[in-house]
PDBQT receptor file of N, H, CA, C and O in Angstrom, charges set to zero:
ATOM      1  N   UNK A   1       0.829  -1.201   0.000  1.00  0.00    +0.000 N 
ATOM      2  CA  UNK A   1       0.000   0.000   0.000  1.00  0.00    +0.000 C 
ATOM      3  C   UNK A   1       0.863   1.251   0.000  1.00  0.00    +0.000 C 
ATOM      4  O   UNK A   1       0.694   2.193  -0.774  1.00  0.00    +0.000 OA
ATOM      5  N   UNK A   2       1.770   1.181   0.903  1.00  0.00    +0.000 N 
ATOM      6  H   UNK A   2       1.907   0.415   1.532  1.00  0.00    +0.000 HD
ATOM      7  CA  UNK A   2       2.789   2.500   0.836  1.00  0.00    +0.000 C 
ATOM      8  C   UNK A   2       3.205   3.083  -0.703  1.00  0.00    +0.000 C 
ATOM      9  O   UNK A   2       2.884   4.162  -1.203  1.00  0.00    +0.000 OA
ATOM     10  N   UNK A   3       4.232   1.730  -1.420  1.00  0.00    +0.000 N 
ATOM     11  H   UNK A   3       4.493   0.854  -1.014  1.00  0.00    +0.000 HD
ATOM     12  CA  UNK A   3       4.156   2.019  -2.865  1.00  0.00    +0.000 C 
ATOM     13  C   UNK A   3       3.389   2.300  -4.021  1.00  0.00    +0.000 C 
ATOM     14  O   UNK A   3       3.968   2.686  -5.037  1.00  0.00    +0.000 OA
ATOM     15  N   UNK A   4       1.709   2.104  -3.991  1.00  0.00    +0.000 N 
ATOM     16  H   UNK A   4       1.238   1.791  -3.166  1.00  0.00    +0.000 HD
ATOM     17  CA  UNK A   4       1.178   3.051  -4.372  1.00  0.00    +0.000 C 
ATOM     18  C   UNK A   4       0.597   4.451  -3.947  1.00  0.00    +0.000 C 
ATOM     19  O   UNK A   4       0.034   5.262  -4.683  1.00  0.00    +0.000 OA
ATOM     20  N   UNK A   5       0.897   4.577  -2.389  1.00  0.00    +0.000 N 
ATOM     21  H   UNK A   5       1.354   3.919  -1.792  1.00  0.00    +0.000 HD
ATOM     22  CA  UNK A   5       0.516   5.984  -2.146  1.00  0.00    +0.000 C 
ATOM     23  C   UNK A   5       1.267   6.738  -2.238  1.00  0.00    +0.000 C 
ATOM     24  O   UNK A   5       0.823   7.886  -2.204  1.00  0.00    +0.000 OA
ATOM     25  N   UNK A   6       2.498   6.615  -2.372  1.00  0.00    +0.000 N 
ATOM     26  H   UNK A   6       2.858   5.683  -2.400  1.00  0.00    +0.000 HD
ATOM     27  CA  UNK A   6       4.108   7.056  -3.318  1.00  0.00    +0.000 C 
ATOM     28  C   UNK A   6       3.850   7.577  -4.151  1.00  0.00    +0.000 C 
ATOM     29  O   UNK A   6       3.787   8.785  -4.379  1.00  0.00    +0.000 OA
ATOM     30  N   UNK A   7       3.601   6.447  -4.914  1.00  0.00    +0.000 N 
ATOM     31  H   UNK A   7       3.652   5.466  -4.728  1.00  0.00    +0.000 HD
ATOM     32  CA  UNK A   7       3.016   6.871  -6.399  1.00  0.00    +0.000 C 
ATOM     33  C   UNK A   7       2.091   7.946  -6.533  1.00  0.00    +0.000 C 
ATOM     34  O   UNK A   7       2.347   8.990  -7.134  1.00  0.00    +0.000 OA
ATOM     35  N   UNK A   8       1.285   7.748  -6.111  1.00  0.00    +0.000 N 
ATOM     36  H   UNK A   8       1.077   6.901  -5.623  1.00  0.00    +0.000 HD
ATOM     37  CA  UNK A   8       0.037   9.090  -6.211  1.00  0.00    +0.000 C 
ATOM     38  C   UNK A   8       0.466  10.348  -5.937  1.00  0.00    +0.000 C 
ATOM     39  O   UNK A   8       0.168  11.310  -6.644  1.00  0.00    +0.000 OA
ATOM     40  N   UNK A   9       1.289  10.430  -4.754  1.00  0.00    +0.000 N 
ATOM     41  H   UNK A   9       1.531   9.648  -4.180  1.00  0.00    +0.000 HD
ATOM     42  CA  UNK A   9       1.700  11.108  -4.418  1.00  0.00    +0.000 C 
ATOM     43  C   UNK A   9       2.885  11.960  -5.508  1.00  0.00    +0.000 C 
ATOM     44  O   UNK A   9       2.528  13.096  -5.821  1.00  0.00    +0.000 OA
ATOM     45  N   UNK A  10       3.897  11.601  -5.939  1.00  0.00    +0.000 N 
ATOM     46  H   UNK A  10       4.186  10.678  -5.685  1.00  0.00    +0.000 HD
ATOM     47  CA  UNK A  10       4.656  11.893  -6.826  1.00  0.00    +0.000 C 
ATOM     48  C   UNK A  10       3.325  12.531  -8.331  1.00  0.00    +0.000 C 
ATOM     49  O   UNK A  10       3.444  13.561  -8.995  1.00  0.00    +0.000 OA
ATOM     50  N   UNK A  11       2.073  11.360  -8.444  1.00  0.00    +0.000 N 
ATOM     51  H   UNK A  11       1.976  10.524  -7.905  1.00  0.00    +0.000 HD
ATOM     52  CA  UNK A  11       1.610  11.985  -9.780  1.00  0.00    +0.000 C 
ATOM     53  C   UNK A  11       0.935  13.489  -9.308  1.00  0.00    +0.000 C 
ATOM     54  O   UNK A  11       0.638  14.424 -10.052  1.00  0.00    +0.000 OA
ATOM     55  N   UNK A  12       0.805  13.412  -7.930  1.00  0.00    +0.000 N 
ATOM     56  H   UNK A  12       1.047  12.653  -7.325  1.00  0.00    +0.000 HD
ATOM     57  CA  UNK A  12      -0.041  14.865  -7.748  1.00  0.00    +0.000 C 
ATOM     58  C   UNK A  12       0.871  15.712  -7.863  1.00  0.00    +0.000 C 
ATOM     59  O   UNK A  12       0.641  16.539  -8.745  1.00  0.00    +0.000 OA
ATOM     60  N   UNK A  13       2.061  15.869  -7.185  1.00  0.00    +0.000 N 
ATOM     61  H   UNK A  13       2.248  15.197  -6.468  1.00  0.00    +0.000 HD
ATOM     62  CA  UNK A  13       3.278  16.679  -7.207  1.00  0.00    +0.000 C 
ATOM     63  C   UNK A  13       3.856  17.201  -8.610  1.00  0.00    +0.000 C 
ATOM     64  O   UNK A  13       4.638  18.112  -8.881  1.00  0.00    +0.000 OA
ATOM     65  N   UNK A  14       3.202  16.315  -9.353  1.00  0.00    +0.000 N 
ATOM     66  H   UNK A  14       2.566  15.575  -9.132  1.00  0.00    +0.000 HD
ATOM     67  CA  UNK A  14       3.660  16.647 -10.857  1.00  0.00    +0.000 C 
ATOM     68  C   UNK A  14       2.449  17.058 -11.541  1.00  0.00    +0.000 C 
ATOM     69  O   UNK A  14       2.446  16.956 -12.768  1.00  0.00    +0.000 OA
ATOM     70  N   UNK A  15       1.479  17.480 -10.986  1.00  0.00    +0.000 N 
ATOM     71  H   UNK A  15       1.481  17.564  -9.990  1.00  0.00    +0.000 HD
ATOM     72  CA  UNK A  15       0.247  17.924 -11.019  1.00  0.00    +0.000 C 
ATOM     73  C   UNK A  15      -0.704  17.251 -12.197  1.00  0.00    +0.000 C 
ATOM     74  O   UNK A  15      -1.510  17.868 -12.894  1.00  0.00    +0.000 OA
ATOM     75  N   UNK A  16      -0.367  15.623 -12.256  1.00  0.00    +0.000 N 
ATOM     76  H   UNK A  16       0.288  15.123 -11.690  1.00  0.00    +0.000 HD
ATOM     77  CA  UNK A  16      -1.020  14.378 -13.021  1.00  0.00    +0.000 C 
ATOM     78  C   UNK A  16      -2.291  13.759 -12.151  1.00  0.00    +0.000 C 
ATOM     79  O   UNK A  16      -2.109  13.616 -10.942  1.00  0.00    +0.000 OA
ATOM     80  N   UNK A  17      -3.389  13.441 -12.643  1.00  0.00    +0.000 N 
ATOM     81  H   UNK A  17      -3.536  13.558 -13.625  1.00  0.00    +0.000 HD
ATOM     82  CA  UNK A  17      -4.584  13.208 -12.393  1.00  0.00    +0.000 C 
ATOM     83  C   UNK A  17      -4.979  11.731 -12.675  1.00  0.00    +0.000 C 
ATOM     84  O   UNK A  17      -5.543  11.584 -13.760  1.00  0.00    +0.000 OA
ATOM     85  N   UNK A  18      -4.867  10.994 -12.191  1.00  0.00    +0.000 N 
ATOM     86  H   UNK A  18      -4.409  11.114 -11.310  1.00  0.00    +0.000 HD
ATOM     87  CA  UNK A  18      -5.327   9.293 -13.129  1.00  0.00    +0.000 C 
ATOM     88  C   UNK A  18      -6.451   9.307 -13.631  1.00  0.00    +0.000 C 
ATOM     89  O   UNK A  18      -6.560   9.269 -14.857  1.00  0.00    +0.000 OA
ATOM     90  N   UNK A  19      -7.475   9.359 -12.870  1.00  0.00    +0.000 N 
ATOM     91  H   UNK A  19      -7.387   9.390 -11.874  1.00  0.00    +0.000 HD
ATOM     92  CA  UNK A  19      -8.933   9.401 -12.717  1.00  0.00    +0.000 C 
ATOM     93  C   UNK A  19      -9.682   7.893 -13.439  1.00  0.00    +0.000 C 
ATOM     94  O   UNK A  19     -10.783   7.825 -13.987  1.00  0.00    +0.000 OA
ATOM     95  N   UNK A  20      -8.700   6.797 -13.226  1.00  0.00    +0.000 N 
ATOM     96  H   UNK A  20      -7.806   6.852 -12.781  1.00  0.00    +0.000 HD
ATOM     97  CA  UNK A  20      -9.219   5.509 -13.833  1.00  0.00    +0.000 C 
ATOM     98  C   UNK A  20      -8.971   4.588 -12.466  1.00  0.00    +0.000 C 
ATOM     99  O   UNK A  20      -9.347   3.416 -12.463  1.00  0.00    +0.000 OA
ATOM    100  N   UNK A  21      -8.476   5.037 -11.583  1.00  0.00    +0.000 N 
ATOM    101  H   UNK A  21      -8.171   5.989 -11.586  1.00  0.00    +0.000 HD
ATOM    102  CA  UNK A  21      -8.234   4.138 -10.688  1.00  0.00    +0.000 C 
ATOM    103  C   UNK A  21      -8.794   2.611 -10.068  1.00  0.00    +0.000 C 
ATOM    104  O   UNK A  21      -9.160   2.724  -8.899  1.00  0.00    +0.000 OA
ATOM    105  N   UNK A  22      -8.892   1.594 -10.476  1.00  0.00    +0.000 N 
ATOM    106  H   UNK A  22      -8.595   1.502 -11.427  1.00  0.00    +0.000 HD
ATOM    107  CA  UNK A  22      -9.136   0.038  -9.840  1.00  0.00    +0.000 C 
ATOM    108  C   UNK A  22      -8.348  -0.555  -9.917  1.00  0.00    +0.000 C 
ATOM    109  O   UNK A  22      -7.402  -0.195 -10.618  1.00  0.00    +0.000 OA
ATOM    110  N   UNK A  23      -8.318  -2.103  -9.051  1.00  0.00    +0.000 N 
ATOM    111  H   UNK A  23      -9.086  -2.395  -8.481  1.00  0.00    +0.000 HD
ATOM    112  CA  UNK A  23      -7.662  -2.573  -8.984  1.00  0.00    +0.000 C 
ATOM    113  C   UNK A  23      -6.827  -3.618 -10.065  1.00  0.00    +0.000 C 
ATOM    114  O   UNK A  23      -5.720  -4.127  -9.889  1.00  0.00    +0.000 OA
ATOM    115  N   UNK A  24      -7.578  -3.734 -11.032  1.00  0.00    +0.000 N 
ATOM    116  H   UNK A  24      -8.477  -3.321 -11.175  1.00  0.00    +0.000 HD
ATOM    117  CA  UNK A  24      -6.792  -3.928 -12.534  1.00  0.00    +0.000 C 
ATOM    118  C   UNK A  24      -5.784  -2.871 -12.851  1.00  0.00    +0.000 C 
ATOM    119  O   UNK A  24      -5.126  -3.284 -13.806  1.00  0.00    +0.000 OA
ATOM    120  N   UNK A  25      -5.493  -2.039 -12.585  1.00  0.00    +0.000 N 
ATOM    121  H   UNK A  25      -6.027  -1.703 -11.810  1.00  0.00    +0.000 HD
ATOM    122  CA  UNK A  25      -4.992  -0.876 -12.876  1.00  0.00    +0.000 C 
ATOM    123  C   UNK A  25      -3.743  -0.728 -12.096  1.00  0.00    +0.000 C 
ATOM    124  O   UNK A  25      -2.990   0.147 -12.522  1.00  0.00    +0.000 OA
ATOM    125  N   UNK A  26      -3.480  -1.164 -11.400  1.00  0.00    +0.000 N 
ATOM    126  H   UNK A  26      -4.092  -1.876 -11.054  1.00  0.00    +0.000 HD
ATOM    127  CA  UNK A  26      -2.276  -1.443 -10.069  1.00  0.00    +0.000 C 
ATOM    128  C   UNK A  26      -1.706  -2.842 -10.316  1.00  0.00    +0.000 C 
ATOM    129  O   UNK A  26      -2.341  -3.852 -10.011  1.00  0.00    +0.000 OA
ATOM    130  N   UNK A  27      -0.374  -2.880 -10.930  1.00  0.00    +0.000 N 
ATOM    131  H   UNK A  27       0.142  -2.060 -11.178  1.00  0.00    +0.000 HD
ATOM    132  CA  UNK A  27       0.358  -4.062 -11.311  1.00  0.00    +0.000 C 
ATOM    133  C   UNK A  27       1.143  -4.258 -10.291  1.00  0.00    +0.000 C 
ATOM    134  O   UNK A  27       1.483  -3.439  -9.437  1.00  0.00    +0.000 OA
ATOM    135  N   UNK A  28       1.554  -5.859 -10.441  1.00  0.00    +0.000 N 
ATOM    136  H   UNK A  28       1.277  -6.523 -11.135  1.00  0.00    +0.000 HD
ATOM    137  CA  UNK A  28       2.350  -6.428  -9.429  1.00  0.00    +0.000 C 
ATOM    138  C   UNK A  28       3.827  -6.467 -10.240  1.00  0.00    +0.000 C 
ATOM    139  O   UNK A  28       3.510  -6.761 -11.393  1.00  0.00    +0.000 OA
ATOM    140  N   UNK A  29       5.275  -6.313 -10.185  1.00  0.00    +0.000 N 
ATOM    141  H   UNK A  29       5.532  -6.075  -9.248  1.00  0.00    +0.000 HD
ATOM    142  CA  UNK A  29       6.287  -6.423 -11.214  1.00  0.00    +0.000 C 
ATOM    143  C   UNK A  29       7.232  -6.998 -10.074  1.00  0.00    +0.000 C 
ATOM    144  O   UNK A  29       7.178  -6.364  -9.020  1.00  0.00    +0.000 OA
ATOM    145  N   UNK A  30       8.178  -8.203 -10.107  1.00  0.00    +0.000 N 
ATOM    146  H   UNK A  30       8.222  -8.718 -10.963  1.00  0.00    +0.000 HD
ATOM    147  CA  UNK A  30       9.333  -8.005  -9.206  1.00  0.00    +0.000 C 
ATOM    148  C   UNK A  30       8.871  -7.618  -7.739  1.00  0.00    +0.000 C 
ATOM    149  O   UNK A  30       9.585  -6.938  -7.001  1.00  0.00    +0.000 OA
ATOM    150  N   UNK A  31       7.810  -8.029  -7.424  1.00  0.00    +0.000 N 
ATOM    151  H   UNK A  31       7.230  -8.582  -8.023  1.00  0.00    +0.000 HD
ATOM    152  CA  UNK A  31       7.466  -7.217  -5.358  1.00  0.00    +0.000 C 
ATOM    153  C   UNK A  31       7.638  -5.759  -5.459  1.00  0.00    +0.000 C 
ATOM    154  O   UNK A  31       7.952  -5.055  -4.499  1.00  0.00    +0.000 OA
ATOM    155  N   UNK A  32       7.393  -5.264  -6.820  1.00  0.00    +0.000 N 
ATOM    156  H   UNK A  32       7.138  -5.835  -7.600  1.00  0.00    +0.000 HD
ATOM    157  CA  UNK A  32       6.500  -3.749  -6.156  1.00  0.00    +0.000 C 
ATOM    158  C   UNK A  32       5.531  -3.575  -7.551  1.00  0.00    +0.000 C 
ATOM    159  O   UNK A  32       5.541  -4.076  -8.675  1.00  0.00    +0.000 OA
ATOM    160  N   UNK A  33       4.600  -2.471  -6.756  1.00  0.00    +0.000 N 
ATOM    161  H   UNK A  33       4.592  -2.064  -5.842  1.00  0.00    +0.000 HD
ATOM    162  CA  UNK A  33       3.535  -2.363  -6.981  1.00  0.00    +0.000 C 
ATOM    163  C   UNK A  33       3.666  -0.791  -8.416  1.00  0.00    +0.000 C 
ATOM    164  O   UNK A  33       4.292   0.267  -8.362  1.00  0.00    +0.000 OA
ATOM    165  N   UNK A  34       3.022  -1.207  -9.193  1.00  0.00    +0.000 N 
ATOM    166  H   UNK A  34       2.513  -2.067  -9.237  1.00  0.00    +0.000 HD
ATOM    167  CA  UNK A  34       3.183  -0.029 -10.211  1.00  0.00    +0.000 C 
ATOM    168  C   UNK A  34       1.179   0.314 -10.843  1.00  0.00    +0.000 C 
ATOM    169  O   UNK A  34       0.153  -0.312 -11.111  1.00  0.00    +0.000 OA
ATOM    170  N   UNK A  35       1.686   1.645 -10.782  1.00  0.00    +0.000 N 
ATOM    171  H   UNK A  35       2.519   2.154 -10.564  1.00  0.00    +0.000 HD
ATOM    172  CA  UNK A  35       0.324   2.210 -11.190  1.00  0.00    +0.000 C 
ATOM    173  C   UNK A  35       0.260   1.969 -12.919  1.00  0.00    +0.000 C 
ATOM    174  O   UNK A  35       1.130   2.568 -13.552  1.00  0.00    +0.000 OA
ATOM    175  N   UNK A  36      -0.629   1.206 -13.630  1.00  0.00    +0.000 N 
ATOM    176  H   UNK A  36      -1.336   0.720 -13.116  1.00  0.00    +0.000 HD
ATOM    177  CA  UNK A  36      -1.024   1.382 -14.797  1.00  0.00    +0.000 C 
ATOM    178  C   UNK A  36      -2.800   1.787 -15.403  1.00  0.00    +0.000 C 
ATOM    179  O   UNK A  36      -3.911   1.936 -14.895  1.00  0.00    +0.000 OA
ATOM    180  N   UNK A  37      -2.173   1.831 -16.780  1.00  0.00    +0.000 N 
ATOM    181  H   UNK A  37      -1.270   1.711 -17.192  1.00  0.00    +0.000 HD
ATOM    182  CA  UNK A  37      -3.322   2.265 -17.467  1.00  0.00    +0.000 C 
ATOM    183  C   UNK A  37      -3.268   3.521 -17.484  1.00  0.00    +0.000 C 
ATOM    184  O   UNK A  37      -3.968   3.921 -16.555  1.00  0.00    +0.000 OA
ATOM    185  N   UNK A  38      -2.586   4.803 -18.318  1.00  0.00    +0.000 N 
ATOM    186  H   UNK A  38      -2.016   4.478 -19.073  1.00  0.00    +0.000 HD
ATOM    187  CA  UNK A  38      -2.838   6.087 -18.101  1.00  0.00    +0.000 C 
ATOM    188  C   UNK A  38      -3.715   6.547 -19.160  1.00  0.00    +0.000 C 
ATOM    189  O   UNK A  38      -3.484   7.720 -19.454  1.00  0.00    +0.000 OA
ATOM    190  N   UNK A  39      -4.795   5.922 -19.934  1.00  0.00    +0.000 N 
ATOM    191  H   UNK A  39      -4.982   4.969 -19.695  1.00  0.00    +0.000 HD
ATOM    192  CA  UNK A  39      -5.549   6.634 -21.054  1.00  0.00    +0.000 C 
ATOM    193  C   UNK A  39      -5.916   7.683 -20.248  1.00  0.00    +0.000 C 
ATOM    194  O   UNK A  39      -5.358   8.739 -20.547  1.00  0.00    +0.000 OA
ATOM    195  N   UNK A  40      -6.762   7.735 -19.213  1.00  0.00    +0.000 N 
ATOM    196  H   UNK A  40      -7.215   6.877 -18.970  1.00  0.00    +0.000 HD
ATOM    197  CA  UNK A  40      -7.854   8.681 -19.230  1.00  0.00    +0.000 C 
ATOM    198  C   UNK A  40      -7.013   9.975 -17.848  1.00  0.00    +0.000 C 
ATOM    199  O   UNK A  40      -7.596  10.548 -16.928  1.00  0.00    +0.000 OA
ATOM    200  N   UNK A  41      -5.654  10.041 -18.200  1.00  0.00    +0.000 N 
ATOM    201  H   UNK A  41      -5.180   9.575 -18.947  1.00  0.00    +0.000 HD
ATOM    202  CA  UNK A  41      -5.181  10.954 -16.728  1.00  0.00    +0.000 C 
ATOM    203  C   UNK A  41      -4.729  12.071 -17.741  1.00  0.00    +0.000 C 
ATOM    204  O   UNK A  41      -4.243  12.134 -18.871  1.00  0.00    +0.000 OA
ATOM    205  N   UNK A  42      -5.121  12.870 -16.799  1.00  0.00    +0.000 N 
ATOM    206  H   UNK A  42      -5.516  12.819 -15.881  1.00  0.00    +0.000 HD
ATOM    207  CA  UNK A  42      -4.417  14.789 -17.306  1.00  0.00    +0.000 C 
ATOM    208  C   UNK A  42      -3.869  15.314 -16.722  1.00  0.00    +0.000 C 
ATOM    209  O   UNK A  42      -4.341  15.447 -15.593  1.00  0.00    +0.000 OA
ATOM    210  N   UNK A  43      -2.650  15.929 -16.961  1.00  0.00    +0.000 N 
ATOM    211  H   UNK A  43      -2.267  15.821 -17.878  1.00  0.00    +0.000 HD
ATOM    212  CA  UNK A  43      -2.616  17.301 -16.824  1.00  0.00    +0.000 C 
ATOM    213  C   UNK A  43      -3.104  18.563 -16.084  1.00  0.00    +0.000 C 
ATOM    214  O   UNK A  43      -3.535  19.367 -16.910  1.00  0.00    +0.000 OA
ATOM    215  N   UNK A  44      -3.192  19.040 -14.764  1.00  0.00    +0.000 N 
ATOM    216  H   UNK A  44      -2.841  18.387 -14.093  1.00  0.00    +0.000 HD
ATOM    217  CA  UNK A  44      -4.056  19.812 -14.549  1.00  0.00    +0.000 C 
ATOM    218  C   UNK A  44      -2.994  21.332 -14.456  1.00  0.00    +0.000 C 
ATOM    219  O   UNK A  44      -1.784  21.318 -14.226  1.00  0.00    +0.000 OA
ATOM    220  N   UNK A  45      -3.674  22.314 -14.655  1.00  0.00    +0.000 N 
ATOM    221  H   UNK A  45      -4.656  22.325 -14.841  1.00  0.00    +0.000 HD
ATOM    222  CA  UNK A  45      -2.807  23.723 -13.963  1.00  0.00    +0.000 C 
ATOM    223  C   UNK A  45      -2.919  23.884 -12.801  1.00  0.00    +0.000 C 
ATOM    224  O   UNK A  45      -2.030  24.095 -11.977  1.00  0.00    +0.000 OA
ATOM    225  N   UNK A  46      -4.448  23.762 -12.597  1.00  0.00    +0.000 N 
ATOM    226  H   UNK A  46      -5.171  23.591 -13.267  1.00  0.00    +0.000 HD
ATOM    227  CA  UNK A  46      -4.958  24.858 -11.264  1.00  0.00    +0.000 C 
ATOM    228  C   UNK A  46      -5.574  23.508 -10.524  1.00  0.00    +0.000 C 
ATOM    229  O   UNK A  46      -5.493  22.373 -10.994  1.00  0.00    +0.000 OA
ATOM    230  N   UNK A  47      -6.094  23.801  -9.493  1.00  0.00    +0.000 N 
ATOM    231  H   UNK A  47      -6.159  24.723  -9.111  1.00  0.00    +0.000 HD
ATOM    232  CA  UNK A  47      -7.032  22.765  -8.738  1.00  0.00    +0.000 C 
ATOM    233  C   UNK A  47      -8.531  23.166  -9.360  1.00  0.00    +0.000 C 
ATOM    234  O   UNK A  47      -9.532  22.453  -9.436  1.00  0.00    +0.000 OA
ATOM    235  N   UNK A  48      -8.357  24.432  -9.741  1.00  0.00    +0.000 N 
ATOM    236  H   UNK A  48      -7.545  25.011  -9.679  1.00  0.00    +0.000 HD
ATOM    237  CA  UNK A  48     -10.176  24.576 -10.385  1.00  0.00    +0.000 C 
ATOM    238  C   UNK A  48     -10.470  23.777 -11.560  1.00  0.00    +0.000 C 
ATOM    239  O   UNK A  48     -11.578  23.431 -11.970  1.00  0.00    +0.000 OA
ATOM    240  N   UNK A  49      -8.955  23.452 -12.201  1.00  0.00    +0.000 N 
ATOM    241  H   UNK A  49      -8.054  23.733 -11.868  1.00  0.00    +0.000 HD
ATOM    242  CA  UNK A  49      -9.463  22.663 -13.647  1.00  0.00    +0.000 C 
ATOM    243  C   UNK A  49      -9.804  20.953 -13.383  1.00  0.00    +0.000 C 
ATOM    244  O   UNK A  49     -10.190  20.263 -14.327  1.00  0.00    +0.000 OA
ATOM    245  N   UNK A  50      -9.602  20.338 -11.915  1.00  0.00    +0.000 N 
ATOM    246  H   UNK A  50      -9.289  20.899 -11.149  1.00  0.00    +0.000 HD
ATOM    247  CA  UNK A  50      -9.759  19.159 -12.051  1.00  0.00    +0.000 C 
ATOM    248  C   UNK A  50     -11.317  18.791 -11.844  1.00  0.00    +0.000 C 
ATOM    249  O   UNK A  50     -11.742  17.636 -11.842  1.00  0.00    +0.000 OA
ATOM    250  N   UNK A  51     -12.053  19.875 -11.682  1.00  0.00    +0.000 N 
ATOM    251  H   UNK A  51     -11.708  20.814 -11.684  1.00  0.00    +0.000 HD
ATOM    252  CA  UNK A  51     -14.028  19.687 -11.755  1.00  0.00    +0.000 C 
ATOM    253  C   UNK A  51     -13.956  19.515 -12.973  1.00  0.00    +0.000 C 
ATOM    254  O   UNK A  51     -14.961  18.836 -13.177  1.00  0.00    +0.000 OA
ATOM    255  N   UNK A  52     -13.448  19.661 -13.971  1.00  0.00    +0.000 N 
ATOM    256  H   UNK A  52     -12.631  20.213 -13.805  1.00  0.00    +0.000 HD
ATOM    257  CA  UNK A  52     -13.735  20.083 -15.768  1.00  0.00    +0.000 C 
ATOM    258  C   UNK A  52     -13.622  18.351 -16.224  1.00  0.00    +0.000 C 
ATOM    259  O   UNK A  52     -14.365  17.701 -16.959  1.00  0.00    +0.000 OA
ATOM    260  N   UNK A  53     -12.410  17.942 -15.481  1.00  0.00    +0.000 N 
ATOM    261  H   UNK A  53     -11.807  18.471 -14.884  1.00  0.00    +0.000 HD
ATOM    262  CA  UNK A  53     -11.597  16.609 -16.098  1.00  0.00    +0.000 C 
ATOM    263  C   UNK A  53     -12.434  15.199 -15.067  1.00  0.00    +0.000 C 
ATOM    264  O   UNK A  53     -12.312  13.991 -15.272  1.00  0.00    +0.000 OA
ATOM    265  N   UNK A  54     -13.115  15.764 -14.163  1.00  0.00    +0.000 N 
ATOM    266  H   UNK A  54     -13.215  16.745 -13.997  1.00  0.00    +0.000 HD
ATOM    267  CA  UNK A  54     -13.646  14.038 -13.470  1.00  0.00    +0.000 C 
ATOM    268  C   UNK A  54     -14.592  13.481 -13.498  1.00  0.00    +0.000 C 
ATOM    269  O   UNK A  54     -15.117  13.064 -12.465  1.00  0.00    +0.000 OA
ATOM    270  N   UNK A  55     -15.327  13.222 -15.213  1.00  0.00    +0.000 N 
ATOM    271  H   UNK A  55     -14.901  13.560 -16.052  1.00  0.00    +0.000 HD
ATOM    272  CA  UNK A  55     -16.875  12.538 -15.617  1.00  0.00    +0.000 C 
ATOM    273  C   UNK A  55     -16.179  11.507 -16.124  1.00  0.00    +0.000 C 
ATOM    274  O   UNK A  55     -16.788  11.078 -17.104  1.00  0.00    +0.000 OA
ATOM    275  N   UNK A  56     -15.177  10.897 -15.917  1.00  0.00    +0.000 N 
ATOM    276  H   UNK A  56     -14.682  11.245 -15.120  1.00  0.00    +0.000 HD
ATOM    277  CA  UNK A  56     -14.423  10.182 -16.985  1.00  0.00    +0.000 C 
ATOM    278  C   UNK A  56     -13.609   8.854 -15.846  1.00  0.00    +0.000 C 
ATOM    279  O   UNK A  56     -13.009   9.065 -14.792  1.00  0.00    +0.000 OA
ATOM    280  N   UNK A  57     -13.906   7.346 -16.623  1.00  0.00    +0.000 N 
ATOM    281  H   UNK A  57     -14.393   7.175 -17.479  1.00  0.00    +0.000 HD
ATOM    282  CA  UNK A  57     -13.474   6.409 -15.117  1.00  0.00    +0.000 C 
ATOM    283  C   UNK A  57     -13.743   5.548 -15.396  1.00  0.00    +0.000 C 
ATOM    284  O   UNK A  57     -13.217   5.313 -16.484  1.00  0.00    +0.000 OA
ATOM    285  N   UNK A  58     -14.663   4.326 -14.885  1.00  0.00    +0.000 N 
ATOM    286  H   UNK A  58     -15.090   4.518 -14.001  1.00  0.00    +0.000 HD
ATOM    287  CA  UNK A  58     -14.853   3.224 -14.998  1.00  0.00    +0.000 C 
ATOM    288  C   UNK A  58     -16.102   3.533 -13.881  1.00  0.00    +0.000 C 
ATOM    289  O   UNK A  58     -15.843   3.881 -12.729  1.00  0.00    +0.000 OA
ATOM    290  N   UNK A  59     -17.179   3.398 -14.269  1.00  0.00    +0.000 N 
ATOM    291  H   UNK A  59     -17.390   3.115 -15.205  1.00  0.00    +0.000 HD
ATOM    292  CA  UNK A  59     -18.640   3.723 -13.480  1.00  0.00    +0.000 C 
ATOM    293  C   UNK A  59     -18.760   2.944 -12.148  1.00  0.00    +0.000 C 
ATOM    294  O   UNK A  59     -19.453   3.401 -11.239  1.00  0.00    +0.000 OA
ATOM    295  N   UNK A  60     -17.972   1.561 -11.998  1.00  0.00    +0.000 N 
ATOM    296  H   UNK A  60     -17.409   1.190 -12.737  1.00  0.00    +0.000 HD
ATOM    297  CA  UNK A  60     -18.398   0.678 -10.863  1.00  0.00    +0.000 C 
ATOM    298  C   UNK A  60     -17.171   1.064  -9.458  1.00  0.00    +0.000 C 
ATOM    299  O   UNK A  60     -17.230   0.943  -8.235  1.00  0.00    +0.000 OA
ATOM    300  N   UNK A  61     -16.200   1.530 -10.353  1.00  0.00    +0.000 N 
ATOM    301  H   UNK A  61     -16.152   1.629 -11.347  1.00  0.00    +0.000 HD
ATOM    302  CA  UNK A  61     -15.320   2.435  -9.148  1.00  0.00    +0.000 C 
ATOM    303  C   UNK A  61     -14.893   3.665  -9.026  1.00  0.00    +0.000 C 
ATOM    304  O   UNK A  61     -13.816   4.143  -8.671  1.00  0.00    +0.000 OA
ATOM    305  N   UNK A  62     -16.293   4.295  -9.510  1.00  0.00    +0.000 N 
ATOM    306  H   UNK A  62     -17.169   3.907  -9.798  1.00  0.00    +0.000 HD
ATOM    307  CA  UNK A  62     -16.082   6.244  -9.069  1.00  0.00    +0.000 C 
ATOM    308  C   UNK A  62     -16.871   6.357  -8.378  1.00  0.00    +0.000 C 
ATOM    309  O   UNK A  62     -17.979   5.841  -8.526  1.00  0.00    +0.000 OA
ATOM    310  N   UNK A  63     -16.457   7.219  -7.214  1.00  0.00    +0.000 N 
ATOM    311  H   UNK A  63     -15.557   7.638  -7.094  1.00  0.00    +0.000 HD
ATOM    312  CA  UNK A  63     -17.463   7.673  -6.384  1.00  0.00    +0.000 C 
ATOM    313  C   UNK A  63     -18.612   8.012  -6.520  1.00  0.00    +0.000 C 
ATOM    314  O   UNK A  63     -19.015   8.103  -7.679  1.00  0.00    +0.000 OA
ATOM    315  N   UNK A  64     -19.361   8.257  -5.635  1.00  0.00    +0.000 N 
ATOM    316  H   UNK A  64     -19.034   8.184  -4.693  1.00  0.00    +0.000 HD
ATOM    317  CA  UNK A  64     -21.174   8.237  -5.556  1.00  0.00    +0.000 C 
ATOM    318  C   UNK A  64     -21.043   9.888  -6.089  1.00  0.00    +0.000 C 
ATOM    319  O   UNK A  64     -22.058  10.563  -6.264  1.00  0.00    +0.000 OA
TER     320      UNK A  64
């Protein structure tokens, strides 16, 4: 769990968005854990632009 909250962490810092997140999406390689699948992640500038970018996912694991 640590190594993907690493991860996230580093994609926010670089101000990258996944917005596909499940557990298909989180690979096992060698005993660590790697985030895949980046079709649907952006780019953001601001924090106001990430309302614009989050209709977009996999319907059975986005929030209510």
């Amino acid at each position: 769990m640590r190594q993907i909250t690493d991860a996230f962490t580093h994609l926010h810092s670089m101000s990258v968005i996944h917005r596909d997140i499940k557990p298909s999406n989180i690979l096992l390689h060698n005993s660590d854990f790697k985030i895949g699948d980046f079709g649907f992640a952006r780019m953001i500038q601001n924090i106001d632009d990430m309302g614009r970018f989050s209709e977009v996912g996999t319907p059975y694991y986005m929030s209510p």
